[in-house]
C-alpha positions in Angstrom: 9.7 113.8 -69.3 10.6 112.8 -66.3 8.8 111.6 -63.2 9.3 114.5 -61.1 9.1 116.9 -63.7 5.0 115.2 -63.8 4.8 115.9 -60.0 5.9 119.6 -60.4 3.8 120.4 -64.0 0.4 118.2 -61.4 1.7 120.8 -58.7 1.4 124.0 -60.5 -2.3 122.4 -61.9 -2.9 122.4 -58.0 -1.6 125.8 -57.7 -3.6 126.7 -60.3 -6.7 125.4 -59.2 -6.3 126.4 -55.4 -6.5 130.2 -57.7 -9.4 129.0 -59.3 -11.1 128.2 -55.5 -10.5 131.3 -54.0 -11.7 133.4 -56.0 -14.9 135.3 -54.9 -17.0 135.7 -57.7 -17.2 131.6 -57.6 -19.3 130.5 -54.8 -18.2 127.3 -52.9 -22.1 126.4 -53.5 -21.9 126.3 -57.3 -21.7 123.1 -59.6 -18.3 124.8 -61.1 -16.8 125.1 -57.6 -17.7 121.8 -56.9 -16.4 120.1 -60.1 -13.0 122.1 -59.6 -12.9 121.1 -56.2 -13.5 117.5 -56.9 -10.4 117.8 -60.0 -8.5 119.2 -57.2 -8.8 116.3 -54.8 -8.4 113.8 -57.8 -4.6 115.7 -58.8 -3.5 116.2 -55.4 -4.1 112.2 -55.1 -2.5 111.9 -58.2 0.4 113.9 -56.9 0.9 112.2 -53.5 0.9 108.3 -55.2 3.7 109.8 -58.0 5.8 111.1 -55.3 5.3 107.5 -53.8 6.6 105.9 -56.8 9.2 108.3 -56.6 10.7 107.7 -53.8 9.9 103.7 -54.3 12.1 104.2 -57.7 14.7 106.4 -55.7 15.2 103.4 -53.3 15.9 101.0 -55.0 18.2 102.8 -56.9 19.8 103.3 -54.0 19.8 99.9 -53.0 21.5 99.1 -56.1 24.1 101.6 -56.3 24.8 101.2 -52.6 25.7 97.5 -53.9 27.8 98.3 -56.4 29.6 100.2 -54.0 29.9 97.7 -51.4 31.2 95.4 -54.6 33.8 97.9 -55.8 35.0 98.5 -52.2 35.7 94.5 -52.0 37.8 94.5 -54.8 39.2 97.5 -54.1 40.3 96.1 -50.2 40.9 92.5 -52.2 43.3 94.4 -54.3 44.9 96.4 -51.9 45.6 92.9 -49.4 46.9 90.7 -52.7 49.6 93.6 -52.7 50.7 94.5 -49.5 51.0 90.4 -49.7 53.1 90.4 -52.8 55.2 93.3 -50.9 55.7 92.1 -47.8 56.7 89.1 -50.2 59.3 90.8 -51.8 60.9 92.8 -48.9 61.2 89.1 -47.0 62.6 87.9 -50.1 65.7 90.8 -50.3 65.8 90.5 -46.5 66.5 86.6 -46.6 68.6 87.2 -49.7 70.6 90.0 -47.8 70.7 87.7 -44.8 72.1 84.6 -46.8 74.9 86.7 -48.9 76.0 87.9 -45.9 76.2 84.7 -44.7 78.4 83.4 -47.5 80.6 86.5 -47.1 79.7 88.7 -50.0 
């Protein structure tokens, strides 16, 4: 299970309970309504410092892929410069080559 499916299964709880607390025929004064209340607080608490962690986890994820991206996008740019270099390379080497048989009258 996953750590947002906990948040969502804690929300529904809340949901649940928020029922629970409306209802009526349970006075706000009542021991019950109290205890419900106080189990209410306690997973809405709960809740809130998992969606922290969340979003803690989520970031540095982030940070890490974002990384790796930065790293593959070097060697992609490293790549890319080593050959335009070897063809630039080349095209000076059958431009001299060119430049020298014509030259020596081939």
């Amino acid at each position: 299970m996953t750590l947002v499916e906990v948040v969502k299964i804690i929300g529904d709880m809340l949901t649940e309970l928020d029922q629970l607390l409306s209802d009526s025929g349970l006075p706000s004064s009542s021991p019950q309504w109290q205890q419900l209340f106080a189990m209410r607080v306690h997973m809405d608490n709960l809740q809130r410092r998992l969606v922290t962690l969340s979003f803690k986890l989520d970031d540095a994820r982030f940070a890490k892929l974002t990384d790796q991206i930065s790293s593959a996008n070097a060697l992609l740019k490293q790549q890319i410069a080593s050959r335009r270099s070897r063809l630039r390379l080349i095209r000076y080497s059958r431009w001299r080559l060119f430049e020298l048989s014509n030259n020596l009258g081939f």
